[in-house]
N, C-alpha and C positions, 0 to 999 in steps of 0.2 A: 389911201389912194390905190387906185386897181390900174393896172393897163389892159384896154380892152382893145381888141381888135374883129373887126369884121372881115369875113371871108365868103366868098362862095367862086365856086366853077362847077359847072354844071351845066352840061349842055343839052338836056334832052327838055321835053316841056315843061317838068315839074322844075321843082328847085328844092336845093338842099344849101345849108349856112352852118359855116363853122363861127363858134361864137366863143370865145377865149375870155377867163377872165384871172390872170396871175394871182393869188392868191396870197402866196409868200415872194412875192419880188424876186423871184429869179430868171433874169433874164439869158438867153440863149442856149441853158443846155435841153436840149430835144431832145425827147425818150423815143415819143412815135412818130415816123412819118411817111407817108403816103405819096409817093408819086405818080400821077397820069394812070390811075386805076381807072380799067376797064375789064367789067364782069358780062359773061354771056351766060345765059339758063338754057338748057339742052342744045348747047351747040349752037343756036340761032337768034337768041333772044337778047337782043343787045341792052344790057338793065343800066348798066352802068359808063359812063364814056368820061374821060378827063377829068377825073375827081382830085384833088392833091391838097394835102395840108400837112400842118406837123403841131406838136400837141412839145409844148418845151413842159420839164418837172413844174410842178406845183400847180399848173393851167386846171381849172373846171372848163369840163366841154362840155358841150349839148350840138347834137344834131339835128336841124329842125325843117319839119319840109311836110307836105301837103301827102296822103296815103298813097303808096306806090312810087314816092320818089326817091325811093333808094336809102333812104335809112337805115333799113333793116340788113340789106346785102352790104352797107361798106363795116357793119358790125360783123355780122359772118364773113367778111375777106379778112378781117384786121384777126378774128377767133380761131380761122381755120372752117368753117363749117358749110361751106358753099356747096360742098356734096352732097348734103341732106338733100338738099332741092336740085342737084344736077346743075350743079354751077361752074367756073372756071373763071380764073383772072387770066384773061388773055392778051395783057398791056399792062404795064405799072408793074411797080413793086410797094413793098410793105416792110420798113426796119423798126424794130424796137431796141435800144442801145444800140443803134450802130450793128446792130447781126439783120441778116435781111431772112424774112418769116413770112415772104408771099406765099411758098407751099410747103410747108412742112407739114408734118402732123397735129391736129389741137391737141393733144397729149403731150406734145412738145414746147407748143404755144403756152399751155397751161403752166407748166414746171417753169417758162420764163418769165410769170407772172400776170399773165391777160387771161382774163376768163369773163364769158357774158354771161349774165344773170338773165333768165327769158323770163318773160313776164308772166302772169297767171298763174303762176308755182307756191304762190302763198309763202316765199321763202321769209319777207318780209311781211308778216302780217297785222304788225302795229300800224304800218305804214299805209297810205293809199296813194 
């Protein structure tokens, strides 16, 4: 027996869903979570607005949503990497255990255990 739950907020025209599925039945302790994140790209570009979720141990997530709705950016908010593209979280925050990791460095990010794998790197190449 899993407990699954559905989620989304998101308020721009696309949509994005958080999709939970406990694995080992542990319920309530929360490693990630996301409050009322809102990302801008150079200053203007408002990508992201009221995003919020939380991810308890043992949870399989998946983030699912139509190209250009923000998938990609709450992975680089959660990683650190919003610079690459000129990004900023300019609302929300971001804790992993309880320590809050909206801007720190992804060097720092990384050593606390979160790292994104980017796709097309052949890192997995048994895999498709």
């Amino acid at each position: 027996i899993f407990e699954s739950s559905l989620r989304y907020q998101f308020e721009l025209k696309h949509f994005a869903v958080y999709f939970s599925l406990n694995k080992y039945m542990l319920w309530g302790v929360t490693i990630l979570s996301i409050q009322n994140l809102e990302v801008v790209y150079q200053d203007v570009i408002l990508v992201l607005r009221g995003i919020s979720f939380s991810v308890n141990e043992g949870d399989i997530v998946a983030l699912l949503g139509s190209n250009g709705s923000g998938k990609t950016t709450v992975l680089r908010s959660i990683t650190g990497l919003l610079d690459v593209q000129n990004g900023d979280i300019t609302k929300g925050g971001i804790s992993f255990n309880d320590k809050d990791i909206t801007n720190i460095k992804p060097s720092d990010i990384v050593e606390l255990g979160i790292a994104q794998v980017l796709e097309g790197r052949r890192i997995f190449s048994e895999l498709t």
